[in-house]
VMD Tcl script that draws the C-alpha trace (Angstrom):
set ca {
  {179.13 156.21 90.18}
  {176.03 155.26 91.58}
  {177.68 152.25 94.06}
  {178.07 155.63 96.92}
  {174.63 156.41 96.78}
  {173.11 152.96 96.75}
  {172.31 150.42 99.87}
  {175.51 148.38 98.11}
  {177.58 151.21 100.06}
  {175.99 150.28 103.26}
  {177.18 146.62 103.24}
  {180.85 147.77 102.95}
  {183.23 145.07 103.83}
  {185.93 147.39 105.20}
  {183.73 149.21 107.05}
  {182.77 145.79 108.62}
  {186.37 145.03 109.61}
  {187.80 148.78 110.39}
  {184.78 149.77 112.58}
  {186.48 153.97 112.51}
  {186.09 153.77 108.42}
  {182.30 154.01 109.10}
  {181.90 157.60 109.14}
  {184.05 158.24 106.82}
  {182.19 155.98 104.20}
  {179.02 157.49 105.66}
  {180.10 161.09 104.89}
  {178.33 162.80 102.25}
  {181.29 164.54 101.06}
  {183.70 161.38 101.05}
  {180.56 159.83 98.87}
  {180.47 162.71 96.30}
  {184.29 162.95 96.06}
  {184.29 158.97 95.17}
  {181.20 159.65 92.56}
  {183.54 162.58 90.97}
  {186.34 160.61 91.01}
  {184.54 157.99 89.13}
  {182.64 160.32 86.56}
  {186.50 162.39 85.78}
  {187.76 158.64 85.26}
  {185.00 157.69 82.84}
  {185.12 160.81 80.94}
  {188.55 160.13 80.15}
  {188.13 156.68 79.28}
  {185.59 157.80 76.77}
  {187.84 160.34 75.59}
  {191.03 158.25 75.15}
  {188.72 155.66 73.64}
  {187.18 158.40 71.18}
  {190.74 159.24 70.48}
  {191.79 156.04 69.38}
  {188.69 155.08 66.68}
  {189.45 158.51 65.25}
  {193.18 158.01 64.95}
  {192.63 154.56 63.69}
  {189.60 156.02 60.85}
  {191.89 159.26 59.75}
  {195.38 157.36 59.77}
  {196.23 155.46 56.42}
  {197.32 151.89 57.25}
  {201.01 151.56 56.97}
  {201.71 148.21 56.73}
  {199.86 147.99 53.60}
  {202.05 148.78 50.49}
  {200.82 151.43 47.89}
  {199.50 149.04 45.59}
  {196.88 148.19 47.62}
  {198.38 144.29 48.16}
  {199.66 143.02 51.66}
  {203.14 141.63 51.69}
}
mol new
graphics top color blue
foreach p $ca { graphics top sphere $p radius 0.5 }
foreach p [lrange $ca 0 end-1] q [lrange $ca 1 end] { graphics top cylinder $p $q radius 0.2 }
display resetview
């Protein structure tokens, strides 16, 4: 999320090679849309992620028989 705002930006390969991509990659709006786009996609990564060690805590494992033993 921080790539758009940094120098990094500035030393963009495709703007290098598709000189009309420059203002576009300059534009502060095209910048903040790519820094949302990246803070929506790690919010749901950290949700699904979340989602998954709670499942896995609350569910009871079912391959294990109710004895306690493994097959």
């Amino acid at each position: 999320m921080v790539a758009p705002w940094s120098a990094f930006w500035g030393r963009n390969v495709f703007a290098d090679y598709i000189p009309a991509l420059h203002p576009l990659l300059a534009s502060p709006f095209f910048r903040g849309a790519v820094s949302g786009i990246g803070a929506i996609t790690t919010l749901a990564g950290l949700a699904e992620l979340g989602g998954l060690l709670t499942t896995r805590r609350t569910s009871p494992d079912s391959d294990m028989p109710s004895n306690g033993t493994r097959p």
